[in-house]
N, C-alpha and C positions, 0 to 999 in steps of 0.2 A: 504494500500500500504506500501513500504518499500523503505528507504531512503539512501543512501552511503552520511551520514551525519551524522559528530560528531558533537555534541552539549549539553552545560550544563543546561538543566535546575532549575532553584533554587525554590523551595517552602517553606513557614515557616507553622510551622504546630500552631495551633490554641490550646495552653492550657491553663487549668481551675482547680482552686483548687476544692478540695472536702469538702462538711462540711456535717453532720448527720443531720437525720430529727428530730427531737421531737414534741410534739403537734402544729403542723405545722397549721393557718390559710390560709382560702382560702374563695372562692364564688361559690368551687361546692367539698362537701367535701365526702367520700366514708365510712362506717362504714362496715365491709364485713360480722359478726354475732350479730344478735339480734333475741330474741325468749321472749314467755312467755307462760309456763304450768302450774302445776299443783303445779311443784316445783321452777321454775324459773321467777322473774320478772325481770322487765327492768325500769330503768332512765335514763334520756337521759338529758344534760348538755351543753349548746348553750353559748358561752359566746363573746361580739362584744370588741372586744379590741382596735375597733377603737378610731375616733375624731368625727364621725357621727353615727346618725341611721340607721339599715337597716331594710329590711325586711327581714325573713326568711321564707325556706319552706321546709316541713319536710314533704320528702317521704319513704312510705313502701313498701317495695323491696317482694315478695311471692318467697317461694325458689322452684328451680328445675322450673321454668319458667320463660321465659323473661316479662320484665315489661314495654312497651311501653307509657304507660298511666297509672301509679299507683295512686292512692289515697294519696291526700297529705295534709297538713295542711298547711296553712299560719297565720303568726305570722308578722306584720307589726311593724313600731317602736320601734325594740329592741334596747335600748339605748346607746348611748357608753359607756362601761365600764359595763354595764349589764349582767347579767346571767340569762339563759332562761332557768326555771328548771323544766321538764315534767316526775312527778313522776310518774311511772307505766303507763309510757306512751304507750305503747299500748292496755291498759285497756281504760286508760282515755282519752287520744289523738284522737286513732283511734276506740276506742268500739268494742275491740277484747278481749276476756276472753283467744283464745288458737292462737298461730301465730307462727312461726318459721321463720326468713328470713334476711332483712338486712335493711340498712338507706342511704338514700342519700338527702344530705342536701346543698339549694343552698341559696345564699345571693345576694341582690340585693344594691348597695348603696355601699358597702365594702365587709371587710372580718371577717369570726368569726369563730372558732375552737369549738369542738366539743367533748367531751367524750361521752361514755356510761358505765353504769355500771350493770351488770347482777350480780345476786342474789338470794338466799335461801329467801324464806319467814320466813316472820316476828314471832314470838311465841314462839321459840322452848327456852326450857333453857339451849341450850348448844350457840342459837346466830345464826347468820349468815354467810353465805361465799361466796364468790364470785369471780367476774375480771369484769376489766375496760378493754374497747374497744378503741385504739384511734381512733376518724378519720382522714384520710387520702386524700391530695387534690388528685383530679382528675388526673391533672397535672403534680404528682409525682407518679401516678399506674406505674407497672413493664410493658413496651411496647414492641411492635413488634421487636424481634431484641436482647433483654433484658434478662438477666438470673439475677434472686436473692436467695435467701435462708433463710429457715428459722430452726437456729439452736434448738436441745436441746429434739427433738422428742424421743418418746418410747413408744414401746410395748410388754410389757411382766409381771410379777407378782406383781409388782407394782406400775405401772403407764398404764394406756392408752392413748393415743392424739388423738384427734378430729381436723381437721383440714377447715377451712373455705377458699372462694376463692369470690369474689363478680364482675363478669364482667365489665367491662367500657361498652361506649356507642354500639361500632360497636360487645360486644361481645368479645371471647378470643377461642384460640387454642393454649392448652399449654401442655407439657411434662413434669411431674411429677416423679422427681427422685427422691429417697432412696438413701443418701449416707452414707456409715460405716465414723469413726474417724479419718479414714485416705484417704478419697475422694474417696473411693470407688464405683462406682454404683452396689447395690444390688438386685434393681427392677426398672421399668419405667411403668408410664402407661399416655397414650393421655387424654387428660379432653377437652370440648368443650361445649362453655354454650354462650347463646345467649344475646342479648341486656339486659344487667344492672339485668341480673341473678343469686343467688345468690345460692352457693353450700357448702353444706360438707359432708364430709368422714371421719372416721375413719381410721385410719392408716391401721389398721387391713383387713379392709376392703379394701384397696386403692391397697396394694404391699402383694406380695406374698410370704411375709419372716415371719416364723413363728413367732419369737421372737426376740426384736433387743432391743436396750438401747445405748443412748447416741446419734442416729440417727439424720441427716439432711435433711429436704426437699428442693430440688431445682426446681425450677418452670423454665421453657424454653419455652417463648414467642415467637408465631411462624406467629403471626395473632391477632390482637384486645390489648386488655389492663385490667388488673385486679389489684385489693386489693386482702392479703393473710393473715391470721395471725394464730395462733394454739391453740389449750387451750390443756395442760398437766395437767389427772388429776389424782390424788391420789388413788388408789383403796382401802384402807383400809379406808379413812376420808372424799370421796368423795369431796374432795379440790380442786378445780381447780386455775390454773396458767397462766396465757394469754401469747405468745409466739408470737413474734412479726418480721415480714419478715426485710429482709436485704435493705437500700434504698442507691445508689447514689447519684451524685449530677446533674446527665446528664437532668432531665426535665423528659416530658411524653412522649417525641418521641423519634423514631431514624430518624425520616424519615430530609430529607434534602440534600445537596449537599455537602459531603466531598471531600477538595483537598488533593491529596497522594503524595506522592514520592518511588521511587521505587532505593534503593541505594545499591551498590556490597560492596564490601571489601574494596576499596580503597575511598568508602564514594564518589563518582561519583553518578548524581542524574538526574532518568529520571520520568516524572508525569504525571497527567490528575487528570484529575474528575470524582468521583462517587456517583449516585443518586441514593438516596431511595425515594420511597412512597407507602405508605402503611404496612411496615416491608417488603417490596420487592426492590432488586437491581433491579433496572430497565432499566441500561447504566453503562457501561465501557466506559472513553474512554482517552487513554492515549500513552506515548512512551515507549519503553521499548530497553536497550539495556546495553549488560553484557559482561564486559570486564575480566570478571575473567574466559569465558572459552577460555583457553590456548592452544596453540600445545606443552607443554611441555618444550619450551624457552621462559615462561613468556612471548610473543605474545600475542594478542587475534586473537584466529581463527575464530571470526564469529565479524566486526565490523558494521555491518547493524543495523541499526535507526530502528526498528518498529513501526508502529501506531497497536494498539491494541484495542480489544472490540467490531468487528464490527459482531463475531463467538458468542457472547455472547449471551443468552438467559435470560431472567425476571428471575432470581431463588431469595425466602426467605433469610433472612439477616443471619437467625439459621443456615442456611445448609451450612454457607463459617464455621463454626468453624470447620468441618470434611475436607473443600476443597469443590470447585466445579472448573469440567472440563472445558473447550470449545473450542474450535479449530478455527483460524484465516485462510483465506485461500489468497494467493496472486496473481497476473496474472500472474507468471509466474511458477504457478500449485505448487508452493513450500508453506507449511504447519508448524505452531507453533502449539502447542497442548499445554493450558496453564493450570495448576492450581493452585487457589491460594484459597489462608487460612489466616480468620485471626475472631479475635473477637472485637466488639464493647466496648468498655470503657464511660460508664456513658453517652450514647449518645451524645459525644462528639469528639470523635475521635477512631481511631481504630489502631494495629497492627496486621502484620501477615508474608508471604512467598506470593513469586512469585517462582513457578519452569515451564520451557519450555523444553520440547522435539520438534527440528526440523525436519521433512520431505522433502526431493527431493528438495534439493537444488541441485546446479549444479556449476561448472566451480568454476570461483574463488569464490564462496561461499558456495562451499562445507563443508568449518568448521562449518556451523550452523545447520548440521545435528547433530542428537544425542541428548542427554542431557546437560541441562546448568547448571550449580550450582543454588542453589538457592538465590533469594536475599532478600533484607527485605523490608516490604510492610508497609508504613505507612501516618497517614491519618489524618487528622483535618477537623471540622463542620466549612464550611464557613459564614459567618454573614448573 
């Protein structure tokens, strides 16, 4: 319905510093590539940095399939301050000679962090070479709603990228961008992988650009949660370089109840509340009213109070950074056609735009036909 009712509403919005990840601890931790062939081994490095013991368990992830029920090891009483060192751990660990896939690793009692380190076999007189894998808490995967990036990529005469992705539990549906040095998109492709599956691709392979250098991957969470990281390697000295995704400080989710405010030019403020769950808007529901559109003597020619959101439909968190439509209809057959736009910040809060177009108003409210300027949409995670 619609209100002949001026009123302020005031909202404070909900902010949060930001701080970078590093070898982050946790009690369910994500490793996204681990493999062992002919020319590749694996160590894998458990360390409890607690005050207590825990227990740990160390599961193997098979790639290109989900892993419901993987084959795992448990390790009981790893001590505080201890490091859990399983050389050629999927030789020895799990009695694999040839494996490709990933690691997920859970603690019971506390929390304990995690490397892995891939590597050349041992023998050769020029040495070894390699990269370290961090892991990464569950907690802090790129989620529903979520965009990261992973700088530094290339493909062309002297480098290749390999690119890894390790699903979270529900699985992931993500969009896979190629961007140039100057945020370009150059190519896109959909990726979809099931419960705690583990993928990669070569760049070469992934996007349809013959030859690029200096390239970006951005990942566009649309559904589920993943781990991402890259390995750059060398074509001349087969060197590889571990290449590590972009993180926040927003948490694992977006999903939850953000309060917004909807504010014109002269900083006047109308609001509501908007839910997510699952990486899906599920509810609008809010006031809206805009006093910047004018009859040309600084007037407003439309002062009606709207309640909004009741035109709204369930749409993904990904699809408001393009805009999404929906149209409000009122009893007295007169029509708002809203779109609004905005993107998520750290799963924390979000900005964006409110724009309306009005329909078939009538009599004294004929000014709320037409277009409205747009106004600023903005949003904070309620506790």
């Amino acid at each position: 319905m619609k209100f002949r009712i001026l009123t302020t509403i005031c909202l404070g919005l909900l902010l949060a510093t930001s701080s970078a990840f590093a070898v982050s601890p946790g009690n369910d931790l994500l490793i996204a590539g681990a493999a062992r062939t002919s020319r590749w081994t694996a160590d894998l490095y458990i360390n409890n940095p607690g005050t207590t013991s825990v227990s740990v368990d160390v599961m193997w992830l098979e790639r290109d399939q989900a892993n419901p029920s993987p084959v795992t090891a448990t390790f009981p009483g790893v001590a505080p301050g201890e490091t859990l060192i399983l050389d050629d751990v999927l030789r020895n660990t799990f009695g694999m000679s040839r494996a490709t896939g990933a690691f997920r690793i859970t603690a019971t009692g506390g929390e304990v962090t995690a490397n892995l380190v891939v590597f050349t076999g041992a023998g050769s007189e020029s040495g070894t070479y390699g990269s370290g894998f961090e892991a990464i808490p569950a907690a802090s995967a790129t989620s529903a709603g979520e965009t990261t990036t992973l700088a530094g990529i290339a493909s062309d005469g002297d480098f290749y990228t390999n690119l890894f992705a390790l699903a979270g539990a529900s699985g992931v549906t993500m969009n896979l961008d190629l961007l140039d040095p100057d945020g370009n998109v150059l190519d896109s492709q959909q990726v979809v992988l099931e419960s705690y599956e583990p993928w990669l691709s070569s760049v070469a392979s992934l996007w349809d650009v013959a030859s690029f250098e200096n390239g970006t991957a951005q990942a566009r969470i649309s559904a589920g949660s993943m781990v991402l990281l890259g390995s750059k390697i060398d074509i001349l000295s087969n060197d590889p370089t571990t290449l590590e995704q972009a993180f926040g400080a927003g948490g694992g989710t977006v999903d939850g109840t953000y309060r917004f405010a909807i504010w014109d030019s002269m900083s006047f403020a109308t609001g509501g509340n908007l839910e997510v769950d699952g990486g899906v808007v599920v509810a609008i529901t809010g006031t809206y009213i805009n006093y910047d559109k004018t009859d040309g003597q600084d007037e407003p020619e439309c002062t009606l109070l709207f309640q909004f959101g009741a035109g709204f439909a369930p749409t993904a968190v990904v699809d408001f950074e393009t805009g999404v439509e929906f149209i409000d209809s009122y009893p007295d057959g007169s029509d708002l056609t809203w779109t609004i736009t905005f993107m998520v910040d750290d799963n924390l809060g979000f900005t964006g735009t409110i724009e309306a177009v009005g329909e078939n108003f009538t009599g004294i409210d004929e000014g709320c036909n037409g277009s409205f300027p747009y106004l600023d949409f903005e949003g904070g995670k309620a506790e």
